[in-house]
C-alpha positions, 0 to 999 in steps of 0.5 A, a space after each residue: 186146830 192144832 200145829 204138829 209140826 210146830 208143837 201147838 195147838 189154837 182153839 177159839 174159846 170166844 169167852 169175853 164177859 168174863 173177868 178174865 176174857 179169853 179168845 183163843 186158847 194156845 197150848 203145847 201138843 203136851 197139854 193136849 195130850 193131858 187135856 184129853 185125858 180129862 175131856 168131859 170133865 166139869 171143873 169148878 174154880 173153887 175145887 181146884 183153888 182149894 187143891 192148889 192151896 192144899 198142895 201150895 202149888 203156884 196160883 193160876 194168876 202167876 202161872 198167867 204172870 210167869 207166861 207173860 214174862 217168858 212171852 214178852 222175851 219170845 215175841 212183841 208185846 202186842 202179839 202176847 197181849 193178844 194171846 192172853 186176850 188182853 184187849 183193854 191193852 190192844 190198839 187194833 183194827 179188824 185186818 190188825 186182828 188178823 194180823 196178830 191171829 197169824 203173828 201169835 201163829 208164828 211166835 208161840 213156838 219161840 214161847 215154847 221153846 222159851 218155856 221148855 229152856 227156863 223149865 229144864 234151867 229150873 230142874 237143874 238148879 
């Protein structure tokens, strides 16, 4: 389901027996747009560590690490928890679930923004 007019899209993923589990998957209007470009595409951890090593691009582990520091200054700690589907950390019931579906809803524009600032800060230095 995607949010055009707020930039965003949610997908239930439902992955959970995972290392590192993962409910639902947000991402900008953007990445959507690269994502499609790719659909139908199988992509393996290895190959793809591999190319980020070769290149010395930055580890997915502190891109995860990078977004929860710009999303704790965007939103409450519970509602980005939720979107990194952190579960171990969350203390919730089944209506608070709901709760924060709708609060991750409203707070990941104020991320976006929140990226796009730190990544335009970032070019000019």
């Amino acid at each position: 389901m995607c949010f055009e007019d707020r930039g965003f899209c949610r997908y239930y993923v439902g992955v959970r027996e995972s290392v590192k589990p993962c409910e639902w998957a947000y991402f900008s209007i953007e990445t959507l747009e690269i994502l499609k470009q790719h659909a139908g595409l199988r992509v393996n951890r290895e190959p793809v560590e591999r190319y980020i090593k070769r290149r010395n691009l930055l580890m997915p582990k502190y891109v995860r690490k990078i977004a929860w520091i710009l999303m704790i200054k965007a939103m409450p700690r519970e509602v980005a928890r939720f979107i990194q589907s952190r579960f171990e950390e969350l203390k919730i019931s089944e209506a608070g679930y709901e709760d924060l579906l709708s609060e991750a809803d409203q707070y990941y524009p104020a991320y976006l923004g929140k990226l796009w600032e730190e990544l335009a800060g970032a070019r000019v230095k």
